[in-house]
Every structure is written in structure tokens, then in C-alpha cells.
Biopython code that builds the backbone (N, CA, C, O; Angstrom):
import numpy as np
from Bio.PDB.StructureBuilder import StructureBuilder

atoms = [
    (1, "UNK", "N", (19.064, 15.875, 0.105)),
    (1, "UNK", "CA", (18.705, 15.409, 1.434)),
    (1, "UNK", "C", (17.387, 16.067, 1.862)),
    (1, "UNK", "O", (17.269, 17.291, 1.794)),
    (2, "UNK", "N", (16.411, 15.292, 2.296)),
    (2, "UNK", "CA", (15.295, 15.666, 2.813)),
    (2, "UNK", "C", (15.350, 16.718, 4.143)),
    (2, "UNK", "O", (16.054, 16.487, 5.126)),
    (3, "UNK", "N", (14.741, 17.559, 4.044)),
    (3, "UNK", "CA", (14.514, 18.306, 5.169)),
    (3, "UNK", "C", (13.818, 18.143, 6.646)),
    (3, "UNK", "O", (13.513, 16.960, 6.798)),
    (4, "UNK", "N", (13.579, 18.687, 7.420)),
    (4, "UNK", "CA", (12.742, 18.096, 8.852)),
    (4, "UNK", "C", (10.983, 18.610, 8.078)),
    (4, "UNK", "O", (10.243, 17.628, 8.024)),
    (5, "UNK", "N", (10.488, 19.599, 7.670)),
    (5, "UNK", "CA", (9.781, 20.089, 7.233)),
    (5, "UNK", "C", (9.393, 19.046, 6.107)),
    (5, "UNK", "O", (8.293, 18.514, 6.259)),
    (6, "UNK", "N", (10.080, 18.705, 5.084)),
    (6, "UNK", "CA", (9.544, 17.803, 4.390)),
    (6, "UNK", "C", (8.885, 16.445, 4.506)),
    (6, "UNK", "O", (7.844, 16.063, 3.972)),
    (7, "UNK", "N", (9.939, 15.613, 5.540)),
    (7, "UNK", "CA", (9.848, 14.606, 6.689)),
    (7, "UNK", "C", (8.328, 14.308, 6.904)),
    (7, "UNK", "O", (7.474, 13.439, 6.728)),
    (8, "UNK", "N", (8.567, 15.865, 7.510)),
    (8, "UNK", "CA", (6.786, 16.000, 8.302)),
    (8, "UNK", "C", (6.028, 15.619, 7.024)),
    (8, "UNK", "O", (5.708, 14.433, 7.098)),
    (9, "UNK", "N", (5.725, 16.043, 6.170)),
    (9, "UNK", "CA", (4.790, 16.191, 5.077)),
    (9, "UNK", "C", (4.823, 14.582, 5.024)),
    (9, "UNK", "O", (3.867, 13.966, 5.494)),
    (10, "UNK", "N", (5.964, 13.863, 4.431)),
    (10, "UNK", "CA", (6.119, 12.499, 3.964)),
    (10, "UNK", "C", (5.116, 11.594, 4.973)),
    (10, "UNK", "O", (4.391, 10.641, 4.688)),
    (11, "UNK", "N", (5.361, 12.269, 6.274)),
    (11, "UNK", "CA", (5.193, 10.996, 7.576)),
    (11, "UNK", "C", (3.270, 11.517, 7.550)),
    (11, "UNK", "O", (2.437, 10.630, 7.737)),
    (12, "UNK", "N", (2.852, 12.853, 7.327)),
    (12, "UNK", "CA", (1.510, 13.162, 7.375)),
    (12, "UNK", "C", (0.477, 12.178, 6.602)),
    (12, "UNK", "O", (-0.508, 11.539, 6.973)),
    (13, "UNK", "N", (1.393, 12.403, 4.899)),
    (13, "UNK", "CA", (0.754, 11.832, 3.971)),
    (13, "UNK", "C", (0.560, 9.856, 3.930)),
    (13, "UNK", "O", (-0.381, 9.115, 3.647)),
    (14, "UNK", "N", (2.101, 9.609, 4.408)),
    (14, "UNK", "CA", (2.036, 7.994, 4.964)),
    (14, "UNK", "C", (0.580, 8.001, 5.612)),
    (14, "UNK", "O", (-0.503, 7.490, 5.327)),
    (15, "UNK", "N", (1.006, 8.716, 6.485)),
    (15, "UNK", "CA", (-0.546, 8.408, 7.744)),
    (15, "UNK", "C", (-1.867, 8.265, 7.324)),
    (15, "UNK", "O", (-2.609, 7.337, 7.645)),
    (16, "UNK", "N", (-2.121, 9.126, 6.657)),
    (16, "UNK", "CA", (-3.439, 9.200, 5.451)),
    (16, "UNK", "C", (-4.052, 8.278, 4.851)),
    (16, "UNK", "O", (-5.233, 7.929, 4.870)),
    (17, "UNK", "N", (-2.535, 7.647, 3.941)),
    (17, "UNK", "CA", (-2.621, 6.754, 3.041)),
    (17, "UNK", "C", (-2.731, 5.342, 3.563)),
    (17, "UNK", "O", (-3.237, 4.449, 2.883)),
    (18, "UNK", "N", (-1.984, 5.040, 5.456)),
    (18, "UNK", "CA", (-2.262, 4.036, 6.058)),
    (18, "UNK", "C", (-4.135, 4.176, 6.619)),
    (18, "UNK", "O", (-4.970, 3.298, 6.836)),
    (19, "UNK", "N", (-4.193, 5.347, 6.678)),
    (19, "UNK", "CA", (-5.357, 5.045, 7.172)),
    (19, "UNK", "C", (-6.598, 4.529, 6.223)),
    (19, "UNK", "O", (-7.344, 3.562, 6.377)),
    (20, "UNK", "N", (-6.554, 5.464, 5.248)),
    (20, "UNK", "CA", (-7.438, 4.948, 3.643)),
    (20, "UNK", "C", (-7.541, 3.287, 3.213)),
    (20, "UNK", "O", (-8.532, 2.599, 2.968)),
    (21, "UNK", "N", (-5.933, 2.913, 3.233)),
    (21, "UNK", "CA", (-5.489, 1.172, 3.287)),
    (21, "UNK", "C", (-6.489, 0.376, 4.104)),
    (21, "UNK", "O", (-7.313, -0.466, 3.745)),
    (22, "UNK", "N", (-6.143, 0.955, 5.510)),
    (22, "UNK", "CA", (-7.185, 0.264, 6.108)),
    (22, "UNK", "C", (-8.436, -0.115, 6.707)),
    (22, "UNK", "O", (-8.800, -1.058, 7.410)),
    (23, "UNK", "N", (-9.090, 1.101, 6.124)),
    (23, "UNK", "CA", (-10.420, 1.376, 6.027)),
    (23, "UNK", "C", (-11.185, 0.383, 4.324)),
    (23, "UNK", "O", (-12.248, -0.200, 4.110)),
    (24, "UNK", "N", (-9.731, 0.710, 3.343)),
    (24, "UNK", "CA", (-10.515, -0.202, 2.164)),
    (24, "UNK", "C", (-10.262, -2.106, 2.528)),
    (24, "UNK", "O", (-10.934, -3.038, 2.087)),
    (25, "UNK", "N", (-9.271, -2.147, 3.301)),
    (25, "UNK", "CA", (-9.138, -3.780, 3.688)),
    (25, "UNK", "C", (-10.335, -4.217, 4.626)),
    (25, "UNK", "O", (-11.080, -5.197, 4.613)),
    (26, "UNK", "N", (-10.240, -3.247, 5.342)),
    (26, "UNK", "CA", (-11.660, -3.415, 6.215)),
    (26, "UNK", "C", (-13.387, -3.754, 5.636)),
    (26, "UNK", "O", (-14.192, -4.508, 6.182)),
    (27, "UNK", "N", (-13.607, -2.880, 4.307)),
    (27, "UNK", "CA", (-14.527, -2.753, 3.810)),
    (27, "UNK", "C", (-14.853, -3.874, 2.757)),
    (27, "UNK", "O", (-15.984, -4.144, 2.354)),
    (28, "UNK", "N", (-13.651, -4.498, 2.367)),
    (28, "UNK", "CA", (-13.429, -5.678, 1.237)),
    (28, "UNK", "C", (-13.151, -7.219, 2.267)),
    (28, "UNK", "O", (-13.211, -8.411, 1.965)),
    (29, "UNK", "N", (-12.865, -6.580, 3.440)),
    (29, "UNK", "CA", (-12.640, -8.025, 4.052)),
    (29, "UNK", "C", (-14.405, -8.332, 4.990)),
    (29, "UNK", "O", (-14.679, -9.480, 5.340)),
    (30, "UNK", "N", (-15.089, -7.527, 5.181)),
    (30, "UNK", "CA", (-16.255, -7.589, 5.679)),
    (30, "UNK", "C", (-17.005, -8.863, 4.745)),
    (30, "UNK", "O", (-16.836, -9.168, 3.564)),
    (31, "UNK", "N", (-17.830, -9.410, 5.720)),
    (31, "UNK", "CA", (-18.598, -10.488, 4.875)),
    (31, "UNK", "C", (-19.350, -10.265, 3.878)),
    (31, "UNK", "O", (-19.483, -9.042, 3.839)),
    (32, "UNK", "N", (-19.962, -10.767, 2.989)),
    (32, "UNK", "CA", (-20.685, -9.945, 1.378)),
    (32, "UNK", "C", (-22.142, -11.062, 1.621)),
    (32, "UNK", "O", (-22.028, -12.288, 1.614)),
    (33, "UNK", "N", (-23.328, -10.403, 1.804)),
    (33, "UNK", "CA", (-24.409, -11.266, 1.663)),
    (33, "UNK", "C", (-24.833, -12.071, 0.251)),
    (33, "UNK", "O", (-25.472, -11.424, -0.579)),
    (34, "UNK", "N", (-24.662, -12.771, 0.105)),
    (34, "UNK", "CA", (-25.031, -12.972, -1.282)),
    (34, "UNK", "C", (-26.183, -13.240, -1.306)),
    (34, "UNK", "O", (-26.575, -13.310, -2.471)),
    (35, "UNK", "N", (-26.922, -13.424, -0.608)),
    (35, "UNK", "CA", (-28.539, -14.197, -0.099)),
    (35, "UNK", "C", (-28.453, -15.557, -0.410)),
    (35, "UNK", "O", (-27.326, -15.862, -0.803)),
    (36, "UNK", "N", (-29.327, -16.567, -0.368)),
    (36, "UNK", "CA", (-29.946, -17.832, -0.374)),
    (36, "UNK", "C", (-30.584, -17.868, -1.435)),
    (36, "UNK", "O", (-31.341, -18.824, -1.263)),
    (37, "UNK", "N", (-30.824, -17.369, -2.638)),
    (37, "UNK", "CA", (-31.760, -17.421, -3.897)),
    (37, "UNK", "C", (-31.023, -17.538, -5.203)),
    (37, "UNK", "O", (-31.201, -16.906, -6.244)),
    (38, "UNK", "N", (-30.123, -18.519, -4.909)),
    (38, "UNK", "CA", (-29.459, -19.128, -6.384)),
    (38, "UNK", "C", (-30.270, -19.625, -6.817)),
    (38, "UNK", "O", (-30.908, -20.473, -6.194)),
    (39, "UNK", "N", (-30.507, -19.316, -7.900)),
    (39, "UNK", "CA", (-31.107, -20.087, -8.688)),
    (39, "UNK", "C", (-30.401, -20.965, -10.170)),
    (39, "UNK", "O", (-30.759, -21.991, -10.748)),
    (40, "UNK", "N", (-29.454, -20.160, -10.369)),
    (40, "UNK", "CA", (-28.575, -20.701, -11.244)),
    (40, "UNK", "C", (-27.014, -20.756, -10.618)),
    (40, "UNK", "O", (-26.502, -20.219, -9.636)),
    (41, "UNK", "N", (-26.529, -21.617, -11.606)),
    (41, "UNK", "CA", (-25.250, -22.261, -11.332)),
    (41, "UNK", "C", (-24.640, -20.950, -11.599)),
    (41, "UNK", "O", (-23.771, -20.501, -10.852)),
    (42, "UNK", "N", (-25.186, -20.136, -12.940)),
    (42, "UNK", "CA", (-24.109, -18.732, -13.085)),
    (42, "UNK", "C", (-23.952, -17.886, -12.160)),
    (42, "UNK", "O", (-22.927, -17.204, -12.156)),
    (43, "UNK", "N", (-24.957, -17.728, -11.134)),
    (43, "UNK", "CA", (-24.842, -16.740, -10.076)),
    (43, "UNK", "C", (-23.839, -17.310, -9.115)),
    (43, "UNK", "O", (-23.122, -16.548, -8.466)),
    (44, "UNK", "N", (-23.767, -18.421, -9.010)),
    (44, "UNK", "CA", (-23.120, -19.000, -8.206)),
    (44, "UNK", "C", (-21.183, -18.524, -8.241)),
    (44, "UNK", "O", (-20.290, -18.174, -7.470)),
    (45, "UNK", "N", (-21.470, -18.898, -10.058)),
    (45, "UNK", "CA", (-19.867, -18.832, -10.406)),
    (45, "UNK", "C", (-19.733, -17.240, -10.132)),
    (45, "UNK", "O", (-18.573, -16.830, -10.132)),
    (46, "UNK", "N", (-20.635, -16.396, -9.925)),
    (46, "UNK", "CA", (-20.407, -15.024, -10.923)),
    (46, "UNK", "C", (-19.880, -14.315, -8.774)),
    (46, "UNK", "O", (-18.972, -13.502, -8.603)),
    (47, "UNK", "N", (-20.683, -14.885, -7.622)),
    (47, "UNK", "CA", (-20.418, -14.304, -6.601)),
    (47, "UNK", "C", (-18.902, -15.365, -6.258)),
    (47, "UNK", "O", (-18.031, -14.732, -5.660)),
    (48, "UNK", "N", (-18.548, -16.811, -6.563)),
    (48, "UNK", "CA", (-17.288, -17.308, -6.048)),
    (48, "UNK", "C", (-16.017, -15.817, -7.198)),
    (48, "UNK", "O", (-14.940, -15.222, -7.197)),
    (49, "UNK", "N", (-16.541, -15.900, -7.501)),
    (49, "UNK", "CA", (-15.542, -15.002, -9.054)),
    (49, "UNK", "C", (-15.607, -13.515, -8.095)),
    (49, "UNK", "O", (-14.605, -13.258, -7.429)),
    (50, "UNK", "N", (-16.451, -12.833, -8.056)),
    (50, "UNK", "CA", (-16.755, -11.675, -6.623)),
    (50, "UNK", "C", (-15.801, -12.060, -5.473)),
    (50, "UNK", "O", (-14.797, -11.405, -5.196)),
    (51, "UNK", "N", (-16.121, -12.965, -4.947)),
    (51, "UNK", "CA", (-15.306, -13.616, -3.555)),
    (51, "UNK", "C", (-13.844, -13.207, -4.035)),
    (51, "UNK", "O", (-13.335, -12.172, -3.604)),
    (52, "UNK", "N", (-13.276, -13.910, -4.799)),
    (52, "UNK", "CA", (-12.160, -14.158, -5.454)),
    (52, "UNK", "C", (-11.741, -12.942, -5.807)),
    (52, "UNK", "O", (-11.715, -12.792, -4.586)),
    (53, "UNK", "N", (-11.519, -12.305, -6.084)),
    (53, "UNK", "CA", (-11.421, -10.662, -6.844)),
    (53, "UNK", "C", (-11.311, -9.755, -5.459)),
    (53, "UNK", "O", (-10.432, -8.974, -5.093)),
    (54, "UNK", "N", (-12.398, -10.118, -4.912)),
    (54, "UNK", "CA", (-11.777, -8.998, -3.243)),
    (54, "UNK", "C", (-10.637, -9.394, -2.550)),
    (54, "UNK", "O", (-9.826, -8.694, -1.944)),
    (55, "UNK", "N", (-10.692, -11.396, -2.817)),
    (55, "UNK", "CA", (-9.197, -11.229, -2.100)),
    (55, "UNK", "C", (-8.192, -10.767, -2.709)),
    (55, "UNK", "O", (-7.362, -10.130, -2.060)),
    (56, "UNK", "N", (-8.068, -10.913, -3.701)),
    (56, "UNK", "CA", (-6.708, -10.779, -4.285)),
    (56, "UNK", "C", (-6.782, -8.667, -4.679)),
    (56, "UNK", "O", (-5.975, -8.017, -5.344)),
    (57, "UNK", "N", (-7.762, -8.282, -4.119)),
    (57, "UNK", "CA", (-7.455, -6.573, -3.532)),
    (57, "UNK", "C", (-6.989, -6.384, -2.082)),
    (57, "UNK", "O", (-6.280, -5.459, -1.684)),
    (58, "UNK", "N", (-7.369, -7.154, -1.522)),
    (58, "UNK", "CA", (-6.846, -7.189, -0.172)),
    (58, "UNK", "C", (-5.634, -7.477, -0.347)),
    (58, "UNK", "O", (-4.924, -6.478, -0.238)),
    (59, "UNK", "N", (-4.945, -8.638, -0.628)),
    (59, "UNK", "CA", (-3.916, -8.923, -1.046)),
    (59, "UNK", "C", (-2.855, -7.674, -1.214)),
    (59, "UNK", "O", (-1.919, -7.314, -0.499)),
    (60, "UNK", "N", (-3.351, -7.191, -2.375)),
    (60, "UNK", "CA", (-2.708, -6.202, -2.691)),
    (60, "UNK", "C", (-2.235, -4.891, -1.638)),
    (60, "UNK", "O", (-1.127, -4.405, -1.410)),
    (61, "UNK", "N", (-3.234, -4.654, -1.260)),
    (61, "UNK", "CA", (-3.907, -3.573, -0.711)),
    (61, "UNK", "C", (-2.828, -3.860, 1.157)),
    (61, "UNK", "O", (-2.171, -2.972, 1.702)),
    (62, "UNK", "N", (-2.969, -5.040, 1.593)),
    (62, "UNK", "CA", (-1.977, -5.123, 2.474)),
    (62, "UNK", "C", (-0.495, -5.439, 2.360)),
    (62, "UNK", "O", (0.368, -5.270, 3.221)),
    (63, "UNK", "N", (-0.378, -5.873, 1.277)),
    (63, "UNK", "CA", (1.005, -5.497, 0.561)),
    (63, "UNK", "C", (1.534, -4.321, 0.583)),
    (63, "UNK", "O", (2.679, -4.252, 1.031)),
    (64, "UNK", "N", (0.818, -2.980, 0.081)),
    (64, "UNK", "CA", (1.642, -1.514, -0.006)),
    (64, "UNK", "C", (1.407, -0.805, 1.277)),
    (64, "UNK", "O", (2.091, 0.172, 1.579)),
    (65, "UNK", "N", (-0.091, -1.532, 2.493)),
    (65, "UNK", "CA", (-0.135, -0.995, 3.518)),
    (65, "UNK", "C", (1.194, -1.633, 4.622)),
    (65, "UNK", "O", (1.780, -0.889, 5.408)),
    (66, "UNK", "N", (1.534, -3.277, 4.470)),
    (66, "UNK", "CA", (3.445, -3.278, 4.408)),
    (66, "UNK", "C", (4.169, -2.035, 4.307)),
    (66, "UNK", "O", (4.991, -1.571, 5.097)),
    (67, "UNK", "N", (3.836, -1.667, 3.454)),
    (67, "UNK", "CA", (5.722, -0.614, 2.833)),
    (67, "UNK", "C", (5.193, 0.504, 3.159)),
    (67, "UNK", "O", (6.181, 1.223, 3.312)),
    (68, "UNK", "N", (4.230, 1.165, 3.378)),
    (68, "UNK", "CA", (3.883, 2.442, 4.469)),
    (68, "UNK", "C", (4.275, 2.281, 5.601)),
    (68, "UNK", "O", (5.194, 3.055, 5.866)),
    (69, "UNK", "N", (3.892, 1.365, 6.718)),
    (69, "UNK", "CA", (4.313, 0.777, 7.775)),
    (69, "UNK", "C", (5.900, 1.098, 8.313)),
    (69, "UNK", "O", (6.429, 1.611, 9.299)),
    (70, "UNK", "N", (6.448, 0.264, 6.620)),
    (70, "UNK", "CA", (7.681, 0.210, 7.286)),
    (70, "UNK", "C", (8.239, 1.634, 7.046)),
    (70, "UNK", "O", (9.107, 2.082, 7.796)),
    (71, "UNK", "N", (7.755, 2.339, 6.024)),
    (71, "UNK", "CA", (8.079, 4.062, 6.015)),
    (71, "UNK", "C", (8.082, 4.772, 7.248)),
    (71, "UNK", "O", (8.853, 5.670, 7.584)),
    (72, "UNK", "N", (7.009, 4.208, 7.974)),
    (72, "UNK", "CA", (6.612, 4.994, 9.239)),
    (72, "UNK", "C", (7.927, 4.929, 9.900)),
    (72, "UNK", "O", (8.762, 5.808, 10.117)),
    (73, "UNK", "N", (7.901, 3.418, 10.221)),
    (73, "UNK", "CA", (9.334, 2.893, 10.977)),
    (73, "UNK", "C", (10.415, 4.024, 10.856)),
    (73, "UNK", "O", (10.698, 4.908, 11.665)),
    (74, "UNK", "N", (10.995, 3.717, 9.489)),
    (74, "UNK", "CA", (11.941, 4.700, 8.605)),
    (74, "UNK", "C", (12.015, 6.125, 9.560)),
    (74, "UNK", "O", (12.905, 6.660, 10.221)),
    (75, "UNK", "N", (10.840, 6.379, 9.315)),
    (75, "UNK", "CA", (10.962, 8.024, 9.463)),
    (75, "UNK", "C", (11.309, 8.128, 11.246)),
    (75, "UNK", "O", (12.273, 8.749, 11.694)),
    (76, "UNK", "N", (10.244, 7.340, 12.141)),
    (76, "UNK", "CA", (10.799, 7.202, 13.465)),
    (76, "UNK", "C", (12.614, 7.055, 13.295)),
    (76, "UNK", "O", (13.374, 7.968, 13.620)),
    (77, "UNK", "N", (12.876, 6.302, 12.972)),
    (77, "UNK", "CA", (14.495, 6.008, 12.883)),
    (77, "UNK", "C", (14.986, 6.809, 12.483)),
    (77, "UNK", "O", (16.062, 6.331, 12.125)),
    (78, "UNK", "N", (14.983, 7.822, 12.249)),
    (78, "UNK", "CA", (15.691, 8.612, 11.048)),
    (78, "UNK", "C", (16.454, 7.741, 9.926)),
    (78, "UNK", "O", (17.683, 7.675, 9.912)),
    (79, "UNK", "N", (15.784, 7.194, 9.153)),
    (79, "UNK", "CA", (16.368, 6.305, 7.805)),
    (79, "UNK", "C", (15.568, 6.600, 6.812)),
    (79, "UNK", "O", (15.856, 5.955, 5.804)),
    (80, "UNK", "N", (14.574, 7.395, 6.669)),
    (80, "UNK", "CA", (13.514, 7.123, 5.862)),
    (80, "UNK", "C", (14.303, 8.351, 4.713)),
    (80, "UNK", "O", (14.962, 9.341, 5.031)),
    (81, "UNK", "N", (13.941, 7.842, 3.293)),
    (81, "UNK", "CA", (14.624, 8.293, 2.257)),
    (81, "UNK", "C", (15.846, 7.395, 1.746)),
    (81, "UNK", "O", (16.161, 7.594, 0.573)),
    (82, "UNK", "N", (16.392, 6.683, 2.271)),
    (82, "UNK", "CA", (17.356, 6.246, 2.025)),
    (82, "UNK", "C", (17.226, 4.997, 1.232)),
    (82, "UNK", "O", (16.776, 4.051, 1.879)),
    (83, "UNK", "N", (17.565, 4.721, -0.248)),
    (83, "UNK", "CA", (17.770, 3.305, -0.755)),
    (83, "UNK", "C", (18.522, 1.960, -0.002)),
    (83, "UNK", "O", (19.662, 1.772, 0.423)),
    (84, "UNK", "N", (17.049, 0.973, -0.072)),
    (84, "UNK", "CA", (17.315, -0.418, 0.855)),
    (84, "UNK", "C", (18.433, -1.068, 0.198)),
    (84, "UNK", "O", (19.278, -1.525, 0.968)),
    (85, "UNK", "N", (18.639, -1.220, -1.073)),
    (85, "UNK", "CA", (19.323, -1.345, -2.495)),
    (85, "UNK", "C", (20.800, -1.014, -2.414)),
    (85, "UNK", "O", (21.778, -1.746, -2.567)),
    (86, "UNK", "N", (20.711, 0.264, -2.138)),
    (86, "UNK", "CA", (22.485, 0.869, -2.538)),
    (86, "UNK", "C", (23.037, 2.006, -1.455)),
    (86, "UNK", "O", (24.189, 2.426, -1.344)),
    (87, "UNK", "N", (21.679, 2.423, -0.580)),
    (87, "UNK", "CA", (21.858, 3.069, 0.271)),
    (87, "UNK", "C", (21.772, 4.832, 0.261)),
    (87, "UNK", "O", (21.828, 5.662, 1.168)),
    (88, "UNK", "N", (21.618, 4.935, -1.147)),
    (88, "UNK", "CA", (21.498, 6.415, -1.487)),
    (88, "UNK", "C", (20.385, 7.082, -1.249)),
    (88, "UNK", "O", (19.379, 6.500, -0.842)),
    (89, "UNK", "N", (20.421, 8.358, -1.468)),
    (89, "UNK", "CA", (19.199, 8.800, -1.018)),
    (89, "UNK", "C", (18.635, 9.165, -2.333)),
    (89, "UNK", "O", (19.160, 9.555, -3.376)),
    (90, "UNK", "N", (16.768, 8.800, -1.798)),
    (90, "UNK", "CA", (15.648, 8.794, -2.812)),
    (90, "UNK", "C", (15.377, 9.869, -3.270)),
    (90, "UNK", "O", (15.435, 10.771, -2.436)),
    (91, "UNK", "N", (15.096, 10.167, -4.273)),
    (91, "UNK", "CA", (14.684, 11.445, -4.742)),
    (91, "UNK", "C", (13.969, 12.138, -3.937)),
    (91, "UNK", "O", (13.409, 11.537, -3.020)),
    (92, "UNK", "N", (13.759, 13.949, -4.103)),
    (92, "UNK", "CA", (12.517, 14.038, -3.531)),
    (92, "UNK", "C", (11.067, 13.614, -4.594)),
    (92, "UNK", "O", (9.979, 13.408, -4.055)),
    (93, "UNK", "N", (11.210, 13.533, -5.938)),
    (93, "UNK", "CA", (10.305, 13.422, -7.267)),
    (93, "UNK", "C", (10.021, 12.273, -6.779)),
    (93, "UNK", "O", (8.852, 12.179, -6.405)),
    (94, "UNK", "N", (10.745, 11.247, -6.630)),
    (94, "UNK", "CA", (10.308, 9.716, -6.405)),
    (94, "UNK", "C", (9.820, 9.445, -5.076)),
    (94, "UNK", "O", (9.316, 8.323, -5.025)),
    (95, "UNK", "N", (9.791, 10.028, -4.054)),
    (95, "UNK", "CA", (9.348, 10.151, -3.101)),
    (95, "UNK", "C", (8.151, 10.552, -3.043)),
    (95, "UNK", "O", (7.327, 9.859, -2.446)),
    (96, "UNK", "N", (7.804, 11.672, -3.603)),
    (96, "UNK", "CA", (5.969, 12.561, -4.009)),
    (96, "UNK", "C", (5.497, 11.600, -4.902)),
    (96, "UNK", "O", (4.282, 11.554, -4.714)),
    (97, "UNK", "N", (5.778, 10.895, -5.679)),
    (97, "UNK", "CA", (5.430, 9.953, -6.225)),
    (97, "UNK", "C", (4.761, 8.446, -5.554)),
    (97, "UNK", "O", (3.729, 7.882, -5.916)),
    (98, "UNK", "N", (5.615, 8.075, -4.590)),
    (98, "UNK", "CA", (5.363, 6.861, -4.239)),
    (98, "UNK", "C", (6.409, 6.988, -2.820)),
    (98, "UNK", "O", (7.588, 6.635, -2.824)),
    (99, "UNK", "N", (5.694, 7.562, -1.654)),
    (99, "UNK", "CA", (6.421, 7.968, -0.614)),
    (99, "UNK", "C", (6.734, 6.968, 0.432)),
    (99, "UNK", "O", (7.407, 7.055, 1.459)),
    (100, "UNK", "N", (6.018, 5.925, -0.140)),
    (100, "UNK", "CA", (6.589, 4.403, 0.342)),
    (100, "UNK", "C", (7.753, 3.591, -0.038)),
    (100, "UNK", "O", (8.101, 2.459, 0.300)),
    (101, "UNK", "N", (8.341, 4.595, -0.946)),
    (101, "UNK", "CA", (9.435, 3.696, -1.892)),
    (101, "UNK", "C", (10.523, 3.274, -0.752)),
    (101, "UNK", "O", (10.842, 3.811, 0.309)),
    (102, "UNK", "N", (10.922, 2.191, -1.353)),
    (102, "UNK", "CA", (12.212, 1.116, -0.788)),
    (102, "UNK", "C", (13.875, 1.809, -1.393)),
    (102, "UNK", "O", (14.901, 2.188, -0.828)),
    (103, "UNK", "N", (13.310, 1.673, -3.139)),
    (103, "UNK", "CA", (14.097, 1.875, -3.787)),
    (103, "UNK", "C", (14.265, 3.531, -4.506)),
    (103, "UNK", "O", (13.419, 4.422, -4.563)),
    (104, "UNK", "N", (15.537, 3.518, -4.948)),
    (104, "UNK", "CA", (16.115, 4.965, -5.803)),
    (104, "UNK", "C", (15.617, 4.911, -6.996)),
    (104, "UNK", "O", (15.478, 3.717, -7.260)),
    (105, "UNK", "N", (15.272, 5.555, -7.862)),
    (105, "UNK", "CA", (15.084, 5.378, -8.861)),
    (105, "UNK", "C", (16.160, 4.372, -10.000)),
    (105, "UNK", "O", (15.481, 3.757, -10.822)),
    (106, "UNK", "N", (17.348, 4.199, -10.103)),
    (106, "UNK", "CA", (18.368, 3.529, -10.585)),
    (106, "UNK", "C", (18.165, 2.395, -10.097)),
    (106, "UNK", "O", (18.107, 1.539, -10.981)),
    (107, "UNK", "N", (17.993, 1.900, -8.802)),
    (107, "UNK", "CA", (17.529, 0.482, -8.668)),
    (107, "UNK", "C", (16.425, 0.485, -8.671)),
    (107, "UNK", "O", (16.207, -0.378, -7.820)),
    (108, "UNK", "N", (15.069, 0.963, -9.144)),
    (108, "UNK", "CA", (13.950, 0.700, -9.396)),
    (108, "UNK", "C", (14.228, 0.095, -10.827)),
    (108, "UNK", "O", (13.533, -0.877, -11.121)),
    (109, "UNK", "N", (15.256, 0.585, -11.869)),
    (109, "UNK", "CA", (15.204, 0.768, -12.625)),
    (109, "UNK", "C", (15.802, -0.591, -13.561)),
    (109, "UNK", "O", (15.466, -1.070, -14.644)),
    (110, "UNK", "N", (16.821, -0.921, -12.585)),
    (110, "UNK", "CA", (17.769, -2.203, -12.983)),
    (110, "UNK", "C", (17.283, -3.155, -11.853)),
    (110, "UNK", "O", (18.049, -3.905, -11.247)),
    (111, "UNK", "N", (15.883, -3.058, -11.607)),
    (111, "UNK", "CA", (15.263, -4.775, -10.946)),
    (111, "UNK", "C", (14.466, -5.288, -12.246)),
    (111, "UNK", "O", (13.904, -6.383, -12.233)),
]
sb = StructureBuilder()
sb.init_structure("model")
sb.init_model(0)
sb.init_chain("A")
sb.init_seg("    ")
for serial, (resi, resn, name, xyz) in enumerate(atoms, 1):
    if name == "N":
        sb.init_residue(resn, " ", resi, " ")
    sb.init_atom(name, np.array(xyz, "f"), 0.0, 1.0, " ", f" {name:<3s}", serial, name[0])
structure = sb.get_structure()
């Protein structure tokens, strides 16, 4: 069982890691100049292919800033640690690991 002291640490490092999230969504979702001087069709493909590639980091990137979020939640509630899965509690290893986790390691394991 997690401690109040540890808690703290978990909910510090969330915070961090929400903030980093959304400073890089911010920086990838900003508009990208490409200028007006195509000259070829390859530049063309090579910045839609650029375009394409930031979204699908954003994508990502607000996906795990999701499951921080809802950590935060967690920890306000007092629930945080606890498997969504089976209800047990998360490691502390799997927790320093990935302090956003949903799951226990055993149902990480058998999804």
C-alpha cells in the first residue's frame, strides 16, 4: 500500500509530466510555415508527410496526457494505485515506471 509521502511524489511527478505533455502538444499543434516556394511535387509530399507525422504525435501525446489526468483525479479521490481491472493494488515498481498506470502488472500482462 502506498504511503501519503509517496502519493505526494506520484501526484508531483504526474504534474510535471502533465505539464511537459502539454507544452509538447502545444508546440506540435502550432502552425508549421512551410513557405510558398514549392517548387517540386516532392517537397510538397515530403511537408503533407511532416503534417501527418505531428498529428499522429499529438495523437499520441494526448492519449497518455488522458491517463495522467485521470491519475490526478485518482489521487484527489483517494483511488489512485488501485487496478481498474481487478481492483488490486499497483505495484510500487510499476508505478515508478509508468505512474499513470490503469493496470497491475498481471492484467497488464493477460491483455
Amino acid at each position: 500500500m502506498l504511503n501519503t509521502e509517496q502519493i505526494k511524489e506520484f501526484k508531483e511527478e504526474l504534474e510535471k509530466i502533465k505539464a511537459s505533455l502539454l507544452a509538447q502538444i502545444k508546440d506540435l499543434e502550432s502552425p508549421i510555415d512551410f513557405g510558398s516556394d514549392i517548387d517540386h511535387l516532392d517537397e510538397e509530399a515530403d511537408e503533407a508527410e511532416e503534417f501527418g507525422n505531428r498529428l499522429s504525435v499529438v495523437k499520441t501525446l494526448k492519449e497518455r496526457l488522458q491517463n495522467v489526468e485521470a491519475a490526478l483525479v485518482k489521487i484527489n479521490e483517494s483511488r489512485y494505485g488501485s487496478c481498474e481491472k481487478c481492483g488490486k493494488e499497483i505495484s510500487w515498481e510499476v508505478l515508478k515506471i509508468d505512474p499513470e498506470s490503469r493496470y497491475c502488472q498481471a492484467c497488464k500482462a493477460s491483455a
